[in-house]
PDB file of N, CA, C, O and CB in Angstrom:
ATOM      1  N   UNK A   1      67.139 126.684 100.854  1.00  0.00           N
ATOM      2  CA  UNK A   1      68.422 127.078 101.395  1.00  0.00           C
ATOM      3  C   UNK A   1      68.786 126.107 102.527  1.00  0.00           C
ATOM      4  O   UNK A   1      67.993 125.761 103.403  1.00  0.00           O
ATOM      5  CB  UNK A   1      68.389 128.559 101.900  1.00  0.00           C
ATOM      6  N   UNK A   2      69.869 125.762 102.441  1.00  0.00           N
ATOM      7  CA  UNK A   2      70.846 124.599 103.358  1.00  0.00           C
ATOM      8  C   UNK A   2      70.927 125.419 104.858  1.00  0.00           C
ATOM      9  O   UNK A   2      71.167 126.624 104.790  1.00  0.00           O
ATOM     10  CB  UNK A   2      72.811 124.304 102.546  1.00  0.00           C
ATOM     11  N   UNK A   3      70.757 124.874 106.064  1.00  0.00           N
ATOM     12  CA  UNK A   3      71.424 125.309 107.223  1.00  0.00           C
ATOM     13  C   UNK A   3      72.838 124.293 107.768  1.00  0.00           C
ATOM     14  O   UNK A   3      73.709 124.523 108.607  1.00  0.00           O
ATOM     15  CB  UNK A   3      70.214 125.363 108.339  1.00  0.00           C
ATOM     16  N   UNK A   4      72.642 123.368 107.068  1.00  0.00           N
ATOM     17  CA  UNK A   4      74.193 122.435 107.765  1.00  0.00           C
ATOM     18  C   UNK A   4      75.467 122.987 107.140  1.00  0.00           C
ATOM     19  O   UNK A   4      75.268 123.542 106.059  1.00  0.00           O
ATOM     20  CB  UNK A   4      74.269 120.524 107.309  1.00  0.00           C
ATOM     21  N   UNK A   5      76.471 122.970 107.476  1.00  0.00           N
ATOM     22  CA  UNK A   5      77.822 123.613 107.635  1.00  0.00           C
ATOM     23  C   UNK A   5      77.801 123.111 106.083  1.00  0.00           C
ATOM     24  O   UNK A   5      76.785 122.469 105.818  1.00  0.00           O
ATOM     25  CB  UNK A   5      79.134 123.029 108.952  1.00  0.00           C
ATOM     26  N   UNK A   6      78.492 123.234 105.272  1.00  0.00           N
ATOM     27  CA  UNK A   6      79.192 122.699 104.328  1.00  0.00           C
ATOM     28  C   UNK A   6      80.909 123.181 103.822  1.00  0.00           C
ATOM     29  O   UNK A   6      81.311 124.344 103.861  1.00  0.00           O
ATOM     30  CB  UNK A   6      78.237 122.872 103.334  1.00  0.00           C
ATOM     31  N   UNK A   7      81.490 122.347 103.502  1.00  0.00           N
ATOM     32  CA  UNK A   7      82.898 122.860 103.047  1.00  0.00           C
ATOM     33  C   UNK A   7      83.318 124.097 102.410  1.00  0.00           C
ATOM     34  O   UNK A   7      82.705 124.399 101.386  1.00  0.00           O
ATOM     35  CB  UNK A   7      83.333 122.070 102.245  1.00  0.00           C
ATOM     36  N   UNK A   8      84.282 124.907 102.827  1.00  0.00           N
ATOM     37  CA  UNK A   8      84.317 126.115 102.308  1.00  0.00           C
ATOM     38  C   UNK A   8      84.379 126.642 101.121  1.00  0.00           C
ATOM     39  O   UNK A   8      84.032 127.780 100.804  1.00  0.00           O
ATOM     40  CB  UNK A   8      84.980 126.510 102.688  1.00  0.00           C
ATOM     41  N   UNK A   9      85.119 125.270 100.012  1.00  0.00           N
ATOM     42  CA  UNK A   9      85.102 125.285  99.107  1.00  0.00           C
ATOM     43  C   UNK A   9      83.984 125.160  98.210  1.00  0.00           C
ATOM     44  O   UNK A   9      84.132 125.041  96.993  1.00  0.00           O
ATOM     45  CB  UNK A   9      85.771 124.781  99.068  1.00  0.00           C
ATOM     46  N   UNK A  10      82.988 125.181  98.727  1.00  0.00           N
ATOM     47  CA  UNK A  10      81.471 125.001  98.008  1.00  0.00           C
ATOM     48  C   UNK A  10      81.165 126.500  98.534  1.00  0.00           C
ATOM     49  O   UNK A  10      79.942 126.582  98.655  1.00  0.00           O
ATOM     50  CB  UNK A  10      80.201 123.495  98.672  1.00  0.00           C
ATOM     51  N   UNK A  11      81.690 127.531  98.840  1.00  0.00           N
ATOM     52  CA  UNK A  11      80.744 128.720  99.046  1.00  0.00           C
ATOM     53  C   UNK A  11      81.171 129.362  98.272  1.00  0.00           C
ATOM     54  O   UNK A  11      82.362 129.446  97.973  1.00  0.00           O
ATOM     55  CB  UNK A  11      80.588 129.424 100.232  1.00  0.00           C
ATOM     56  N   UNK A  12      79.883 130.179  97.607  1.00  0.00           N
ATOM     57  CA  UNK A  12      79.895 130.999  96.629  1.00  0.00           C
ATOM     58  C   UNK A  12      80.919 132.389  96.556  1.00  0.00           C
ATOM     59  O   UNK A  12      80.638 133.141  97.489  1.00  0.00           O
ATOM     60  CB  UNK A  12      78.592 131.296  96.592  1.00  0.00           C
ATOM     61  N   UNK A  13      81.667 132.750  95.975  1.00  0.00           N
ATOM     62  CA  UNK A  13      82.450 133.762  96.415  1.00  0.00           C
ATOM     63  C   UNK A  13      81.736 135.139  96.104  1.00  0.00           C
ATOM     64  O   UNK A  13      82.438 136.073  95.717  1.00  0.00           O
ATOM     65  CB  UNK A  13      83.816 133.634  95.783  1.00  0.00           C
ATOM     66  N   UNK A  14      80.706 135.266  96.220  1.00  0.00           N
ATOM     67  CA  UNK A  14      79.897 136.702  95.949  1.00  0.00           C
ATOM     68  C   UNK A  14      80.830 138.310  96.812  1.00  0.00           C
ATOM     69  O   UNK A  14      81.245 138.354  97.970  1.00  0.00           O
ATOM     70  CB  UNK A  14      77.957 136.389  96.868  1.00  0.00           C
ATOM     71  N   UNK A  15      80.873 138.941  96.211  1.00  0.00           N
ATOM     72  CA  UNK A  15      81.383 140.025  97.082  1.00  0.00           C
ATOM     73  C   UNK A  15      80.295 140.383  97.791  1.00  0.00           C
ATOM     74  O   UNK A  15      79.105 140.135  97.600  1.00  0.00           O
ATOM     75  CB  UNK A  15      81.995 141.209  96.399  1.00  0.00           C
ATOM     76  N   UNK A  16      80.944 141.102  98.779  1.00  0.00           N
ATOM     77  CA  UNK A  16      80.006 141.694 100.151  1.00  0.00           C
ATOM     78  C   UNK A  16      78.950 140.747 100.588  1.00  0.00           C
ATOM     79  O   UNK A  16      78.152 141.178 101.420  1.00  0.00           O
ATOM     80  CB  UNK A  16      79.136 143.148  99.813  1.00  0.00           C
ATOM     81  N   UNK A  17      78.798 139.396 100.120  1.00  0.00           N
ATOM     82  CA  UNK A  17      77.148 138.779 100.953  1.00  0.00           C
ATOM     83  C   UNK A  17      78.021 138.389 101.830  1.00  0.00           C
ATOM     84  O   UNK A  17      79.200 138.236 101.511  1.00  0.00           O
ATOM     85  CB  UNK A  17      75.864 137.372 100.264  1.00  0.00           C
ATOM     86  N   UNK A  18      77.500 138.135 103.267  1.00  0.00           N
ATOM     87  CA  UNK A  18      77.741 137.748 104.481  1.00  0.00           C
ATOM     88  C   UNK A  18      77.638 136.948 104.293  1.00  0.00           C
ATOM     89  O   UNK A  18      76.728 136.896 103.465  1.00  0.00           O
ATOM     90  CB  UNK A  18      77.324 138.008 105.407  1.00  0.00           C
ATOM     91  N   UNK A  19      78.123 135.669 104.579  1.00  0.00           N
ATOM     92  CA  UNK A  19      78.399 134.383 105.526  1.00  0.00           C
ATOM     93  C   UNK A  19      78.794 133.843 106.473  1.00  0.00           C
ATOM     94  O   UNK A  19      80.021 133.907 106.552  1.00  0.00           O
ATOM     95  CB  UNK A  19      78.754 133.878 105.341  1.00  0.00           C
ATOM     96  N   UNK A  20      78.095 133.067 107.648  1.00  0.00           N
ATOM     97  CA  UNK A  20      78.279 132.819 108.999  1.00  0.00           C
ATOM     98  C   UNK A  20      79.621 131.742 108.518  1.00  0.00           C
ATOM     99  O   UNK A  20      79.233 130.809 107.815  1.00  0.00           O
ATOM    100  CB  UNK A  20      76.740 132.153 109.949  1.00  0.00           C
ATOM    101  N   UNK A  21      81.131 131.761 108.808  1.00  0.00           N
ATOM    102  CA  UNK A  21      82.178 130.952 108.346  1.00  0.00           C
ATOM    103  C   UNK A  21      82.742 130.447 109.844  1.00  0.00           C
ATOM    104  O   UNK A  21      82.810 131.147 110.854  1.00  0.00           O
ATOM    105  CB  UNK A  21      83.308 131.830 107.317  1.00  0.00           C
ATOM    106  N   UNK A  22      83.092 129.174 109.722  1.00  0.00           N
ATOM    107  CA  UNK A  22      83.870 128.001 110.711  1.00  0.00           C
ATOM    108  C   UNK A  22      85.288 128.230 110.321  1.00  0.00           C
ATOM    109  O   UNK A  22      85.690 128.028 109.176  1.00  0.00           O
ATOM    110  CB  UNK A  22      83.411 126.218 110.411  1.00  0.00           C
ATOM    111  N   UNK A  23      86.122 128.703 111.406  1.00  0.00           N
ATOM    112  CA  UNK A  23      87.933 128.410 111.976  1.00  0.00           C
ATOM    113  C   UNK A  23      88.460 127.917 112.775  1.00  0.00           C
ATOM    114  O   UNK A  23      89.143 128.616 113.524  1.00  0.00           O
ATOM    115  CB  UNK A  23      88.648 129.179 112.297  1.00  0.00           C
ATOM    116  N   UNK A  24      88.369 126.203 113.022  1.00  0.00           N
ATOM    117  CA  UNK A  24      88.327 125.647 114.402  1.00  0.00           C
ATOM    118  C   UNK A  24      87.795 126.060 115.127  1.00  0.00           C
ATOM    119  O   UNK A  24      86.630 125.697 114.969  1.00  0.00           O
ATOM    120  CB  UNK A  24      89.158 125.517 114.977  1.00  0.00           C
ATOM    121  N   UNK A  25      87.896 126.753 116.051  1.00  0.00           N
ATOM    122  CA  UNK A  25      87.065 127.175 117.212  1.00  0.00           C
ATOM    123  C   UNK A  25      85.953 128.195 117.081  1.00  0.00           C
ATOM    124  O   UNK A  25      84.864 128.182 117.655  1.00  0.00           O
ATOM    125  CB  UNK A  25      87.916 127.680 118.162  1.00  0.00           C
ATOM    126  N   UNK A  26      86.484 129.180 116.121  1.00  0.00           N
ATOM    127  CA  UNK A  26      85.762 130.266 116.351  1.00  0.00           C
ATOM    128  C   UNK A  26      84.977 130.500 114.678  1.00  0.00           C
ATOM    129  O   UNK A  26      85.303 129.918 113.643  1.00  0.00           O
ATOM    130  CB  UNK A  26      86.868 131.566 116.987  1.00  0.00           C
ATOM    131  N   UNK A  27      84.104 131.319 114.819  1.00  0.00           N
ATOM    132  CA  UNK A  27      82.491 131.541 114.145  1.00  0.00           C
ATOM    133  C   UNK A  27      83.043 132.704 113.779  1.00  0.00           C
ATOM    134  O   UNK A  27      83.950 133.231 114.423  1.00  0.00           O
ATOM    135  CB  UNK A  27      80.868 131.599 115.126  1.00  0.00           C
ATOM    136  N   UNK A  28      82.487 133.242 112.610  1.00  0.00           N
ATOM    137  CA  UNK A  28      82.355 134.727 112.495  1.00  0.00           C
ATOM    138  C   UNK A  28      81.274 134.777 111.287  1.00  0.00           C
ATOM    139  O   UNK A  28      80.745 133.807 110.745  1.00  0.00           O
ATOM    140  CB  UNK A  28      83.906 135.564 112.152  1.00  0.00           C
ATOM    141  N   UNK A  29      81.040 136.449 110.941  1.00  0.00           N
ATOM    142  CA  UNK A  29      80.002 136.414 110.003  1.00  0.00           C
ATOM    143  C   UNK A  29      81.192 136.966 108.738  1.00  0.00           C
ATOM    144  O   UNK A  29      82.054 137.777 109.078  1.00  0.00           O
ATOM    145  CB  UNK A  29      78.442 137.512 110.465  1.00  0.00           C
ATOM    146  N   UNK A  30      81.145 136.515 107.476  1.00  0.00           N
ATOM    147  CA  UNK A  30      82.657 137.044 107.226  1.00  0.00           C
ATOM    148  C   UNK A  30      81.737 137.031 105.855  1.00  0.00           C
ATOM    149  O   UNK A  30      80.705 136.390 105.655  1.00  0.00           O
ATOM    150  CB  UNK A  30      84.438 136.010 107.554  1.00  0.00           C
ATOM    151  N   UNK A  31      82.501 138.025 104.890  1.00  0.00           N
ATOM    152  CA  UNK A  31      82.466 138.245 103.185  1.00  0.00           C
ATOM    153  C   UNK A  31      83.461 138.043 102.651  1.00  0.00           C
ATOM    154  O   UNK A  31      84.476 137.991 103.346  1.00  0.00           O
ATOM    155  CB  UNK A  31      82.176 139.479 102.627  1.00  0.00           C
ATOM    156  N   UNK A  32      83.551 137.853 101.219  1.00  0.00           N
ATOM    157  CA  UNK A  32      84.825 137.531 100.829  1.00  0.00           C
ATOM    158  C   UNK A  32      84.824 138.991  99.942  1.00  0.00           C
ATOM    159  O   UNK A  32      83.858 139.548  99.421  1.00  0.00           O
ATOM    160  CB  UNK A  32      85.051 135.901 100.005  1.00  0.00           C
ATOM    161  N   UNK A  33      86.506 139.478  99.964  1.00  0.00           N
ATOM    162  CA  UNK A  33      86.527 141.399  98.904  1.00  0.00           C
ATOM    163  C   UNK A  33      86.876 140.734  97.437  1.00  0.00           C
ATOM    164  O   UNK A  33      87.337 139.651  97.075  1.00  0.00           O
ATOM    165  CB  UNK A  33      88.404 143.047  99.493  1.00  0.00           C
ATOM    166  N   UNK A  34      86.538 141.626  96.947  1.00  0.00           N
ATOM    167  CA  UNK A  34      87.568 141.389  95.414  1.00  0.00           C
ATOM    168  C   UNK A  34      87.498 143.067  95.097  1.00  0.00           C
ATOM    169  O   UNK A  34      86.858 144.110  95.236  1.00  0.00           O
ATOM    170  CB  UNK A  34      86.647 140.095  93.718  1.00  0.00           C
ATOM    171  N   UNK A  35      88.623 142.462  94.593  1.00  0.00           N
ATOM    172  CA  UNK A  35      89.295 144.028  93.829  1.00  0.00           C
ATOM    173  C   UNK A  35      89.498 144.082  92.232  1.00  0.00           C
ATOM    174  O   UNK A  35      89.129 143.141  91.529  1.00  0.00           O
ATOM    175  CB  UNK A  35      91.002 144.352  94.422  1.00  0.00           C
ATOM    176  N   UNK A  36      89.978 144.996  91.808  1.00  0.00           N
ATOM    177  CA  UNK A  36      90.324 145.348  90.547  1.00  0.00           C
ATOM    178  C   UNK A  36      91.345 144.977  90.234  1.00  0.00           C
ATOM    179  O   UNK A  36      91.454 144.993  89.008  1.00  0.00           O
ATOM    180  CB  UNK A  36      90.304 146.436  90.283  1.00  0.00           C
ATOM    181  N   UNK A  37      92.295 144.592  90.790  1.00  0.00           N
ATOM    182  CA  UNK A  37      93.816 144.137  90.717  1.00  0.00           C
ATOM    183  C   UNK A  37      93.608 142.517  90.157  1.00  0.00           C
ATOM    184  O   UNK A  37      94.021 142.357  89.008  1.00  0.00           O
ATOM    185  CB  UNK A  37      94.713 144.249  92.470  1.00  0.00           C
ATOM    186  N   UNK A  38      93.170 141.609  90.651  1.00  0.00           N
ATOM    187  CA  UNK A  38      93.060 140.224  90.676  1.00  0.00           C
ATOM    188  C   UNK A  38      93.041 139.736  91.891  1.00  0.00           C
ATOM    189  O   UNK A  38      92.907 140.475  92.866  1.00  0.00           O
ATOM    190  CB  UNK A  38      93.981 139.625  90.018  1.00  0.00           C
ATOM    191  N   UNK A  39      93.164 138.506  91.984  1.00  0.00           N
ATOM    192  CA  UNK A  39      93.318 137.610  93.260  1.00  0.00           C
ATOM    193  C   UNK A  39      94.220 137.571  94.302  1.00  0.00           C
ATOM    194  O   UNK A  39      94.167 136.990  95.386  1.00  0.00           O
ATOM    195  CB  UNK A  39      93.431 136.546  92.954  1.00  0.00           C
ATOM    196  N   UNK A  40      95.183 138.386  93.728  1.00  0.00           N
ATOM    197  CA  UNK A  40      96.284 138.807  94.961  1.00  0.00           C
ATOM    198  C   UNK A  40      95.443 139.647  96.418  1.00  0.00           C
ATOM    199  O   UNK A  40      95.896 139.613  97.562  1.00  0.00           O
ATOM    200  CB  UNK A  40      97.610 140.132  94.128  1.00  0.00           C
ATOM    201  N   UNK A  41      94.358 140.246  96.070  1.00  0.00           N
ATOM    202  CA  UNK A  41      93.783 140.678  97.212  1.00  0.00           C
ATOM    203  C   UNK A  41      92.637 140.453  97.544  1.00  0.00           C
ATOM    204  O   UNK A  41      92.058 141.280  98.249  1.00  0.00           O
ATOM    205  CB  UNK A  41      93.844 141.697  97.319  1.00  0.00           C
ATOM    206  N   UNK A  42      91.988 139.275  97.130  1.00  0.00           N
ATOM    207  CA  UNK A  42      90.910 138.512  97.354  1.00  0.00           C
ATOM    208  C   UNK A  42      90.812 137.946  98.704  1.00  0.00           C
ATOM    209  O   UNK A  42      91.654 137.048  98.702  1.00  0.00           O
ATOM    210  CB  UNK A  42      90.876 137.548  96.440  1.00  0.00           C
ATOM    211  N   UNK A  43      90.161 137.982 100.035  1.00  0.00           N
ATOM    212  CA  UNK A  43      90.250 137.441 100.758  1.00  0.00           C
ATOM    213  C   UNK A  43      88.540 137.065 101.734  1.00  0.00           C
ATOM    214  O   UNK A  43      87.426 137.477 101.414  1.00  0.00           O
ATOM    215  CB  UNK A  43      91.375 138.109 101.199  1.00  0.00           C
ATOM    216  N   UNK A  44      88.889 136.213 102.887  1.00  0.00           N
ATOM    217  CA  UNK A  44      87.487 136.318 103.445  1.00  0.00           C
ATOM    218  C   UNK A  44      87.966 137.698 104.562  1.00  0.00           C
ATOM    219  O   UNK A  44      89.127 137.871 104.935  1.00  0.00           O
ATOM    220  CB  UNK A  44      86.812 134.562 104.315  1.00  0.00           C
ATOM    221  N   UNK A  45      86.781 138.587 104.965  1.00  0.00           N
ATOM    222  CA  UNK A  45      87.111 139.775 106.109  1.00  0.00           C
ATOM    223  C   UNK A  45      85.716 139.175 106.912  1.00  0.00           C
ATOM    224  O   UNK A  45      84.751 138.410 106.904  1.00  0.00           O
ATOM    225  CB  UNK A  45      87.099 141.858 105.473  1.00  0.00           C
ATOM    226  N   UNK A  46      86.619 140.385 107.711  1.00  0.00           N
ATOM    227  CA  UNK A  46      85.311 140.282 109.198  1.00  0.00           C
ATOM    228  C   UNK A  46      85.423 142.158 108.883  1.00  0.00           C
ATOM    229  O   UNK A  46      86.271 142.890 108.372  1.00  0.00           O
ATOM    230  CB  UNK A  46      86.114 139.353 111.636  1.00  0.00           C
ATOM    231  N   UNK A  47      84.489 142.297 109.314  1.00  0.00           N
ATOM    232  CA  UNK A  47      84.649 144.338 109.246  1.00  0.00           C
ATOM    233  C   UNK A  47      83.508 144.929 110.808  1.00  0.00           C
ATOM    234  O   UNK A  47      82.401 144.528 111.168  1.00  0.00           O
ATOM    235  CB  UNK A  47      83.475 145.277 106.952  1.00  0.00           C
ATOM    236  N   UNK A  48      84.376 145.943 111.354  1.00  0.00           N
ATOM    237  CA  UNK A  48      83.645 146.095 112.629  1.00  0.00           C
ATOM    238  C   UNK A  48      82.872 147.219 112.745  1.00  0.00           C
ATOM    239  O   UNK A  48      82.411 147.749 113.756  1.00  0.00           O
ATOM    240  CB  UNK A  48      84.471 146.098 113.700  1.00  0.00           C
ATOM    241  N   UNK A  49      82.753 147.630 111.171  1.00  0.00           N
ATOM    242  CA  UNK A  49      81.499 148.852 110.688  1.00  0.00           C
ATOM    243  C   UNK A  49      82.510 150.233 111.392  1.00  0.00           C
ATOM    244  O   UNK A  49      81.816 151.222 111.629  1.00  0.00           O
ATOM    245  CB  UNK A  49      79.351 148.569 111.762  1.00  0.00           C
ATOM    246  N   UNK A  50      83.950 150.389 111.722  1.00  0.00           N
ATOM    247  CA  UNK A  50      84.386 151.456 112.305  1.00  0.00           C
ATOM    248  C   UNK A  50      85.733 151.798 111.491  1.00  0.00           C
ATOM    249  O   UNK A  50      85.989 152.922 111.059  1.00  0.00           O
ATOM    250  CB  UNK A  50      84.527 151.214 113.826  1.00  0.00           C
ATOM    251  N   UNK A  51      86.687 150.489 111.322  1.00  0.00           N
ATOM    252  CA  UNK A  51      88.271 150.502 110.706  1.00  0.00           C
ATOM    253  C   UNK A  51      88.008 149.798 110.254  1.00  0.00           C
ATOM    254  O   UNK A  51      88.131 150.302 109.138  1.00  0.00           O
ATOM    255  CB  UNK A  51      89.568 150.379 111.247  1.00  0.00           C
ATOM    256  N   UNK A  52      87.579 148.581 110.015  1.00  0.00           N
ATOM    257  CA  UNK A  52      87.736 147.583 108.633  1.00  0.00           C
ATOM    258  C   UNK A  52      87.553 147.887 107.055  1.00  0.00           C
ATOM    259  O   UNK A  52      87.176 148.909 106.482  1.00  0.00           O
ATOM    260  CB  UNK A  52      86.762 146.560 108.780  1.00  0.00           C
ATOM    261  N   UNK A  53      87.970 146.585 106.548  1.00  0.00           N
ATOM    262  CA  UNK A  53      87.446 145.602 106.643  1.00  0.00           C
ATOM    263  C   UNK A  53      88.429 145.311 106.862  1.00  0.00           C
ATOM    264  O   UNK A  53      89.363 146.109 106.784  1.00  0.00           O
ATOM    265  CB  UNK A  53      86.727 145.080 105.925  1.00  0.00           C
ATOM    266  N   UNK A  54      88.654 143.401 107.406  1.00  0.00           N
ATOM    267  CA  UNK A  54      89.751 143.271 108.336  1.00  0.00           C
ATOM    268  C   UNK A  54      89.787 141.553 108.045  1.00  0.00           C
ATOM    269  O   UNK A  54      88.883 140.802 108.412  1.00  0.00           O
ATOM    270  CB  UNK A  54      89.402 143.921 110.118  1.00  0.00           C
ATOM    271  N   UNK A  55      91.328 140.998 107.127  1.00  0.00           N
ATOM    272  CA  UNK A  55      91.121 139.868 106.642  1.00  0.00           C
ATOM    273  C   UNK A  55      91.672 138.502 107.848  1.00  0.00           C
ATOM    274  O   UNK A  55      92.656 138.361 108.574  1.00  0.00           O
ATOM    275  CB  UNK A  55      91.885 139.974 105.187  1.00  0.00           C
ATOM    276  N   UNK A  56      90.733 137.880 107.625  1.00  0.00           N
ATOM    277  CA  UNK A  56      90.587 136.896 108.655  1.00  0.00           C
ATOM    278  C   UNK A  56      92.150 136.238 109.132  1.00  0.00           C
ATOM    279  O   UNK A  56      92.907 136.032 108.183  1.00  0.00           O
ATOM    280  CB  UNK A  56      89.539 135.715 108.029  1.00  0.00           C
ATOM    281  N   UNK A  57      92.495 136.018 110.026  1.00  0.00           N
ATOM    282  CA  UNK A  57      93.999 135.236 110.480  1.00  0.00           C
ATOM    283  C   UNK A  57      93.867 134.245 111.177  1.00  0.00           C
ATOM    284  O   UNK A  57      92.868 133.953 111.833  1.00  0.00           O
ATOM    285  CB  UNK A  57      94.982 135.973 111.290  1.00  0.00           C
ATOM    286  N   UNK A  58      95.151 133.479 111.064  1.00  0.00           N
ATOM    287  CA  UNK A  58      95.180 132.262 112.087  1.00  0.00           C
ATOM    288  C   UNK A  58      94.868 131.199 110.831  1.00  0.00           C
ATOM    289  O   UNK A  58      95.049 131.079 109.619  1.00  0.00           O
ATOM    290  CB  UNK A  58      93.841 132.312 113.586  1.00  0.00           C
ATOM    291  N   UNK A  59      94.146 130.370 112.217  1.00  0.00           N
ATOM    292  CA  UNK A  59      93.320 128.949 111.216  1.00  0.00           C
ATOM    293  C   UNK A  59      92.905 129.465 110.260  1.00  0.00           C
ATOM    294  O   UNK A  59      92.785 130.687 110.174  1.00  0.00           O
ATOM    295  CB  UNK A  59      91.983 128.079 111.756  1.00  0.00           C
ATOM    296  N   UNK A  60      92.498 128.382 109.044  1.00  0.00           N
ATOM    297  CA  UNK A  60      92.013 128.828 107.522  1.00  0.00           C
ATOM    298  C   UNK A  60      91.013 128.259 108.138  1.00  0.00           C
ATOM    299  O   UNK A  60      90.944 127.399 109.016  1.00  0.00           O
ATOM    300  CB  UNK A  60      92.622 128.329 105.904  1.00  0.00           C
ATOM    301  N   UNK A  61      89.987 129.074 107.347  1.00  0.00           N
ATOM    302  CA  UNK A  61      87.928 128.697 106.949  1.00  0.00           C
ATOM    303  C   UNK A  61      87.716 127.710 106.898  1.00  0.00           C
ATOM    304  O   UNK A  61      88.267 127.448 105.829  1.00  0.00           O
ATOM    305  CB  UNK A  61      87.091 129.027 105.614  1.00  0.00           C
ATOM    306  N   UNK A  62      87.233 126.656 107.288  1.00  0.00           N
ATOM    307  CA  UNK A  62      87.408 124.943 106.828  1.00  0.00           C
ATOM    308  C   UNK A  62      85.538 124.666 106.273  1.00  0.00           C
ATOM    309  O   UNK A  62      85.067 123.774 105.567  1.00  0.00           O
ATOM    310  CB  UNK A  62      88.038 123.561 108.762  1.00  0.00           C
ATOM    311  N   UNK A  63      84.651 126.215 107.167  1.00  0.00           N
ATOM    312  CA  UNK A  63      83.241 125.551 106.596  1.00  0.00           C
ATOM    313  C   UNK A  63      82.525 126.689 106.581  1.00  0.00           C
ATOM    314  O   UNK A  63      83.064 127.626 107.169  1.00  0.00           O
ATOM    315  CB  UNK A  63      82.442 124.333 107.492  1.00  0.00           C
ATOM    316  N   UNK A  64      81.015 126.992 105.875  1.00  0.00           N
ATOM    317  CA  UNK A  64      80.791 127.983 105.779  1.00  0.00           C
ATOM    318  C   UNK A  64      79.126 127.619 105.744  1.00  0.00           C
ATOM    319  O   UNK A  64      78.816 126.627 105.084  1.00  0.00           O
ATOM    320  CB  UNK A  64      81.605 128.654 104.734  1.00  0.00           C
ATOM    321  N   UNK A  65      78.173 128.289 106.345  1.00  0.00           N
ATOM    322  CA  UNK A  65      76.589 128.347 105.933  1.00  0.00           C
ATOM    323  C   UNK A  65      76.270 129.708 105.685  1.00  0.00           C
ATOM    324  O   UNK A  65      76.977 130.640 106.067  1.00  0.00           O
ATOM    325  CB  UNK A  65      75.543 127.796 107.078  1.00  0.00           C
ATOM    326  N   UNK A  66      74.665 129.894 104.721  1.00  0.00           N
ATOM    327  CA  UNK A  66      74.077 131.240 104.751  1.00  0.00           C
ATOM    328  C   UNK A  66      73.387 131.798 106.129  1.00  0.00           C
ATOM    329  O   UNK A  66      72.923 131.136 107.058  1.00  0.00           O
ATOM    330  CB  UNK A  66      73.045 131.244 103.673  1.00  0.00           C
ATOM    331  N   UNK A  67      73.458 133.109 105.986  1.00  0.00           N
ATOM    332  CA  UNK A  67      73.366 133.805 107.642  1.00  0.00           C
ATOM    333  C   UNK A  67      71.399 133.249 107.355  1.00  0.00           C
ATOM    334  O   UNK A  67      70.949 132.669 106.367  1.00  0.00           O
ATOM    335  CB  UNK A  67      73.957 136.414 107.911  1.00  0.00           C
ATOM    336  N   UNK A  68      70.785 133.615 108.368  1.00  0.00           N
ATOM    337  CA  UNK A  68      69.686 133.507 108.517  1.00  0.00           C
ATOM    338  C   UNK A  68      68.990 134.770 108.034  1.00  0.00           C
ATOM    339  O   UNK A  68      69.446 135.911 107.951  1.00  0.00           O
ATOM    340  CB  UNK A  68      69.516 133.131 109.717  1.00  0.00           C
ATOM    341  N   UNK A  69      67.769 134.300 107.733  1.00  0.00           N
ATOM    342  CA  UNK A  69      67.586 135.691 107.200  1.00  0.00           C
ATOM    343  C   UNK A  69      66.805 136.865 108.603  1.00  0.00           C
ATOM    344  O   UNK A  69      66.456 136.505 109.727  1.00  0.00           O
ATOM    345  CB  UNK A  69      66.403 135.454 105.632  1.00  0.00           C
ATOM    346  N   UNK A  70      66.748 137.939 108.151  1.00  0.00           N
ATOM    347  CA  UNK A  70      66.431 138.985 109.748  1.00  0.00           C
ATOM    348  C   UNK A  70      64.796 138.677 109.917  1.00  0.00           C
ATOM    349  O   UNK A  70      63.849 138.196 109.294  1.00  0.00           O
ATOM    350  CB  UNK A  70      66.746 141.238 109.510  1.00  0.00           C
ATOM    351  N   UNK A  71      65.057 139.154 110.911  1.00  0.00           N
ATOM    352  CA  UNK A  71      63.060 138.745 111.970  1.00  0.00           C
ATOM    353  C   UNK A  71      62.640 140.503 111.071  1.00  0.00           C
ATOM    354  O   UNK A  71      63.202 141.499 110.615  1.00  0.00           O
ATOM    355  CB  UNK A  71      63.024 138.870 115.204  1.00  0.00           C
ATOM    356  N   UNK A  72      61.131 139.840 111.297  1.00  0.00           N
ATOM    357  CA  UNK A  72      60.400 141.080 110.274  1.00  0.00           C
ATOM    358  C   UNK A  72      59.976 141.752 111.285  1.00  0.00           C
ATOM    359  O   UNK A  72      59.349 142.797 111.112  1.00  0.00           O
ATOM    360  CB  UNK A  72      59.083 140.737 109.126  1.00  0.00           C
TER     361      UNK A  72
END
C-alpha cells in the first residue's frame, strides 16, 4: 500500500471506505456515497457521526491516499 498523495482520479471509488483526501488547503478523511438512482448523487462526504453525511464544498479533491491502518 502507497503512502504518497496520488491524483484523485486514481482513487478507487469504493462506497463507505475512508480516504484521507487533499482540497488546497485543507485535509479531510472523506468516502465517496452511491445511491440507487445513478451518478446524479454520487459524491465525496465528510460525515460528523451526528447529521451527516455531508458532501464536500468549495475547492474540488485534487489528491487522495489510504488512511493508515489503527494501532492494535
Amino acid at each position: 500500500m502507497t503512502t504518497e498523495w496520488q491524483p484523485i482520479e486514481t482513487c478507487p471509488k469504493e462506497p463507505y471506505q475512508g480516504y484521507l483526501v487533499y482540497s488546497q488547503k485543507d485535509m479531510f478523511v472523506a468516502y465517496w456515497t452511491e445511491d440507487d438512482y445513478g451518478c446524479e448523487y454520487n459524491f465525496w462526504a465528510v460525515d460528523d457521526r451526528k447529521h451527516g453525511p455531508y458532501r464536500i464544498r468549495g475547492a474540488s479533491i485534487t489528491h487522495w491516499m489510504p488512511l493508515p491502518e489503527a494501532p492494535k
